[in-house]
N, C-alpha and C positions, 0 to 999 in steps of 0.2 A: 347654628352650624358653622359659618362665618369664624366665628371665633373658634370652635374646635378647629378647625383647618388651618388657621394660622400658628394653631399652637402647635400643631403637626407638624409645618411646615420647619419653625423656629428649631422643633427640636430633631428635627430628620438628622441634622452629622451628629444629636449625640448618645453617647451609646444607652444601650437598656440593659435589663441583669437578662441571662437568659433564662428560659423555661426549666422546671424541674425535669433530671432525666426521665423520669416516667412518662412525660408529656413531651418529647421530645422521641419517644420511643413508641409512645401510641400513635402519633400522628404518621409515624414509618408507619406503621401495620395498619392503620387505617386507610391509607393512602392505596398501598398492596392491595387491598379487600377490594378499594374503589374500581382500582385495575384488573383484577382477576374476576371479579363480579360479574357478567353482561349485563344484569338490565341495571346495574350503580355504570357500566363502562359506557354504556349507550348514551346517557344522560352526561356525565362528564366527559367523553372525549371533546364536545363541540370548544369545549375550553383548549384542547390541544390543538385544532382544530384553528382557533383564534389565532395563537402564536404562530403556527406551521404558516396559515397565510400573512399572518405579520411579517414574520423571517424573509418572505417572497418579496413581499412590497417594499422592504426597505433594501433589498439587497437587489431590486431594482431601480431604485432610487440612488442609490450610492454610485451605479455602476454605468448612469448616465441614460438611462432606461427613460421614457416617458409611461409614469403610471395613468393608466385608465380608471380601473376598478377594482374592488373585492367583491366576493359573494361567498356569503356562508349560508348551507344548506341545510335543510330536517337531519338530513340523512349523514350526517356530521362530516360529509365531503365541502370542498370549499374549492375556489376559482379566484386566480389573481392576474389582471389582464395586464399588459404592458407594451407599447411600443417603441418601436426600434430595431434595429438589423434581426432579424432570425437566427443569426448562427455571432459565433464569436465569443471569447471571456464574458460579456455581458451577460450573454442567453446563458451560459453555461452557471455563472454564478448564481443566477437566479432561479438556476434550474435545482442547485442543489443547496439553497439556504429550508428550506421546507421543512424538511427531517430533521435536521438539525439545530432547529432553531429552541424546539420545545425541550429539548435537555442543555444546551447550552443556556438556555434563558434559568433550567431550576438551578444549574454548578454557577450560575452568576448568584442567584439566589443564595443559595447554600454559602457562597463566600462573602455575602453581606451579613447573612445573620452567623457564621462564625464570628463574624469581626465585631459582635454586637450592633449592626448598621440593623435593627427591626423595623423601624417607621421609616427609612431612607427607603426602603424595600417597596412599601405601600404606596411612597409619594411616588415611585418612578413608574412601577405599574397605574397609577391612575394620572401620568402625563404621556401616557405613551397611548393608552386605550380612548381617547379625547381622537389625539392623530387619526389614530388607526379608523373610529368610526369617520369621520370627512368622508374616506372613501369609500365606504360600502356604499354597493348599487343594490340590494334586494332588503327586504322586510325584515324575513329571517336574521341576515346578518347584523341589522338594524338591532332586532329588539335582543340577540344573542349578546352584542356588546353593551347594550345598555344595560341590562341586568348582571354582568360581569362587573359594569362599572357600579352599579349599583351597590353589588354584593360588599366590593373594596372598598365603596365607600362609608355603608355601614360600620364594618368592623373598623376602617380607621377615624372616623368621627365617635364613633356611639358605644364600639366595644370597651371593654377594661384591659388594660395591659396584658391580663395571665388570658383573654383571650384574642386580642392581635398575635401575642406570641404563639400561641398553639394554631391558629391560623397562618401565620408567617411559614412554619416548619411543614404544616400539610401543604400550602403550597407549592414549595420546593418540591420536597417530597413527590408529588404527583408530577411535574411537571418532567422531574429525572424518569419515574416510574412510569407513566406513562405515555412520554418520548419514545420508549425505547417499547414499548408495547406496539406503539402506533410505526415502529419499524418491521415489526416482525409479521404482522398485519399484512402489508406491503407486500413481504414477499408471497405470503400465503395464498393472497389475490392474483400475483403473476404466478404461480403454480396452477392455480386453478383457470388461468387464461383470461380474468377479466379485469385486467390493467394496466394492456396495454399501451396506454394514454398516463402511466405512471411518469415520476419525476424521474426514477430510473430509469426508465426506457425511452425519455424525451434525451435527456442528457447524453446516453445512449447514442442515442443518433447522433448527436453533437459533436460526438468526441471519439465514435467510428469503437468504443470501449463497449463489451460485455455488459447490461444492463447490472448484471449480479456485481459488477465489480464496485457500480456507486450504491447500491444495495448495504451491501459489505462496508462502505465508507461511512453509511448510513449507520448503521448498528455499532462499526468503531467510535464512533462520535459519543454514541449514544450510551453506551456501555461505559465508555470511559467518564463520562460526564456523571454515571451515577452512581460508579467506584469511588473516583476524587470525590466529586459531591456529598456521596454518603459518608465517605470518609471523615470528612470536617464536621460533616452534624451530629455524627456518633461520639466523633473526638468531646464535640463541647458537651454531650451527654454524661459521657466519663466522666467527665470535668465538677459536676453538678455533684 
């Protein structure tokens, strides 16, 4: 294994041919399926679930924050603790990397494997989920990354190329598709009155602004990320 990783590693900046359109078009609709499905969405959100409290942790960290902890839960909610002032740019950034994190992380995706970047893709996802566990403080969260990391590392040690690449593009794919699922979600829960301890309505408070308004910021993010996103994958599908 040693040595497939290294050869991973060597070949991360160079490019791959990409997937046939067909496969590049089913991993779109499979993705979709994954998202519009419940009991496929129950089982994959904890993946969105990973990144939303990733996007927290790091954009507490960036913004001068002292990280405490993660916690990823059954219930595909999650907790990222952090100290430092209550109010201010800090709180406020960390208040809304969440949302936004899991479609901006697939339109980063989607512009790596445009570029042909397929294994640069894999390596970064499996040096970033390393970090990420350090900080989990519960079980769940524990064995949730580890099997994440597991899955990555399977397909980039052991898979064959035609499947890292069809794995590559569902990737993405879900990560746009169901970002912006796990927005709408949101708001559905504050309609219904039981969320409000949401990031919306923390920020909310923060910034003296209408919850619906980072709401709304929330889903422009989200939407746009898997317009352009979509856009470039479809592009290289044409292309094929």
């Amino acid at each position: 294994m040693l040595s497939a990783l290294l050869d991973m590693v060597h070949s991360a900046f160079g490019l791959r041919p990409d997937p046939p359109k067909g496969v590049i078009l089913a991993t779109c609709a499979l993705a979709a399926i994954v998202v519009v499905l419940e009991p496929l969405w129950r089982m994959a959100r904890n993946f969105i679930t990973i990144a939303h409290e990733g996007g927290h942790a790091l954009a507490a960290v960036l913004t001068g924050r002292r990280l405490s902890g993660i916690k990823l839960h059954s219930d595909t909610s999650g907790l990222t603790l952090s100290r430092g002032r209550p109010t201010g740019p800090g709180m406020i950034i960390t208040g809304l990397s969440g949302y936004v994190t899991p479609p901006l992380l697939g339109l980063g995706a989607a512009a790596l494997l445009a570029a042909g970047r397929m294994t640069l893709l894999l390596l970064i996802a499996l040096v970033l989920l390393p970090l990420m566990l350090i900080m989990i403080r519960n079980f769940f969260g524990v064995l949730s990354v580890v099997a994440t990391m597991a899955i990555l590392l399977g397909v980039a040690v052991y898979a064959p190329p035609a499947v890292q690449g069809a794995f590559a593009y569902l990737f993405a794919w879900f990560l746009m598709i169901g970002g912006a699922r796990a927005v709408f979600e949101l708001q559905g829960s504050r309609r219904r009155g039981t969320a409000r301890q949401s990031d919306a309505d923390q920020v909310g408070r923060l910034t003296h602004l209408p919850p619906i308004v980072w709401v709304g910021f929330f889903a422009a993010v989200a939407i746009a990320s898997l317009v352009i996103g979509g856009r470039w994958l479809l592009d290289v599908a044409m292309m094929n």
